[in-house]
N, C-alpha and C positions, 0 to 999 in steps of 0.2 A: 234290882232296877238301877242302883245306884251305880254299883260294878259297872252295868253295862253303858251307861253315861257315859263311864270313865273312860271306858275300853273302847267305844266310840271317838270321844276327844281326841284319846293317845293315838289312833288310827288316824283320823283327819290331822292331828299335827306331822305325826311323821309324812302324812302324802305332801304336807304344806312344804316341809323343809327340805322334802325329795325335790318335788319341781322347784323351789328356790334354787338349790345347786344346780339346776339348769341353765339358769338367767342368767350370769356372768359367762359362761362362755358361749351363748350366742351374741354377747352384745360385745365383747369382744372379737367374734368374728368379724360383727359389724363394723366395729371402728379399723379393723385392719382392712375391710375393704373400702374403708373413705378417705385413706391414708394416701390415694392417686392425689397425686394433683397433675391439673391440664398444662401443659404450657404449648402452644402455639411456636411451630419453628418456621424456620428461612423459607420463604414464598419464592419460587423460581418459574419463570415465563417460560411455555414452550406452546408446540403447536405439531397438530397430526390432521394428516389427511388419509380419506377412505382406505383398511389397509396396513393402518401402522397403528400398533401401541405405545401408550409410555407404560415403563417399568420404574417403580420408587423401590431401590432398594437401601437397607440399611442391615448394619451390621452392631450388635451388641455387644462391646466388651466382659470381660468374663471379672476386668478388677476398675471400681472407681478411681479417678485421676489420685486421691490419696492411698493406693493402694489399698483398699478395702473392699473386701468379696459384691460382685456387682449383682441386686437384683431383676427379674425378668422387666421388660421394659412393653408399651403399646403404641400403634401407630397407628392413623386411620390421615387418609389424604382426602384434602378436599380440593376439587376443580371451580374454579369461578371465571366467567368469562368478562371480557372488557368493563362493563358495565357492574361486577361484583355479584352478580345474579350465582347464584351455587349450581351447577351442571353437574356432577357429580358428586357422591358421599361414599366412600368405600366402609366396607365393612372394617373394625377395629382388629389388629393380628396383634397378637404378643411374640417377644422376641423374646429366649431365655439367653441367660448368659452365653456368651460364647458361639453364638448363632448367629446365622444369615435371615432376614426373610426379606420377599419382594411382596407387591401387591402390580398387579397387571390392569390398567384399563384400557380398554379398544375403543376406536375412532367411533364404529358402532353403534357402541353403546351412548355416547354422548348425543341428546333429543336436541341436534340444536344445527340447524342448515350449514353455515360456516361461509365460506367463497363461493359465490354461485357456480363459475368458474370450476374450481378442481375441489370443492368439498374442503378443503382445509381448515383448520379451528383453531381459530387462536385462545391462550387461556392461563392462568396461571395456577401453580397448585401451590397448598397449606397444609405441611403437616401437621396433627397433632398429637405430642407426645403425650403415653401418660406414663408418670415418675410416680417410684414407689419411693426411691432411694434422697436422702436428705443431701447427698452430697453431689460435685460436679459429675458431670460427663460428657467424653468426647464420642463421637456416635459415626461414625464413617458412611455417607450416604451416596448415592450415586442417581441420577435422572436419566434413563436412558430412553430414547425414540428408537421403536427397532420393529423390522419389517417382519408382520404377522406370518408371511408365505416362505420368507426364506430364514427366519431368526437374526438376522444381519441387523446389526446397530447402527443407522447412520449419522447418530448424534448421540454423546455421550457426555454431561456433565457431574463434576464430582465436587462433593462438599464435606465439609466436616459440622457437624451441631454441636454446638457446647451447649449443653443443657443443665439447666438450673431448676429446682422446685421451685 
């Protein structure tokens, strides 16, 4: 009877110290995904009538401004109209090193009257970054308004983000 005490214990120890070797690297998965931090970039005024979207595009460098391998970066734009009221929320994209990505929203889709007039909306967007990387970066971004029926851009503005954690 005693034996099997034992042989019991020795059983429940080794399952204790099996699942313990689990628990460091899922809590370290954890902290590597809290490792974003948000930063809020350059707010730029534009305006679409019934017809046209804007295009946010951004481009991720492949090296940090100190030459150090650059990791995937996230973008998600927010629309707020005159009064700061939020009109749109895009979904969050990640950009990997050395990538293009845009996010597309349509006149459309924004629930909000505009010019009685010709439907036009006035509004400004907010990007927000998310940063994995401790160091600087320069992010090449571009605002384009371009006509849903023909792809034609009839306004194009270009920026660059320096973004900091």
């Amino acid at each position: 009877m005693l034996n099997r005490v034992r042989s019991l214990l020795f059983k429940a120890t080794l399952i204790l110290v099996g699942i313990s070797l689990f628990q460091p690297s899922a809590n370290a998965q954890k902290r590597e995904e809290q490792r974003e931090t948000i930063v809020p970039g350059q707010t730029a005024m534009a305006w679409m009538a019934y017809g046209e979207l804007i295009r946010f595009r951004a481009f991720n460098p492949t090296q940090t401004e100190s030459g150090g391998a650059n990791e995937s970066i996230n973008v998600q734009i927010k629309l707020y109209d005159e009064r700061g009221a939020l009109l749109r929320e895009t979904p969050t994209v990640a950009i990997p090193p050395g990538e293009f990505r845009w996010i597309d929203i349509k006149r459309e889709d924004l629930n909000v009257v505009g010019d009685p007039q010709t439907g036009r909306v006035q509004f400004r967007t907010q990007p927000l970054w998310g940063l994995r990387s401790q160091t600087r970066l320069h992010i090449p971004t571009s605002l384009d308004l371009v006509d849903q029926n023909t792809g034609a851009g009839t306004f194009r503005f270009y920026f660059n983000v320096e973004a900091l954690p």
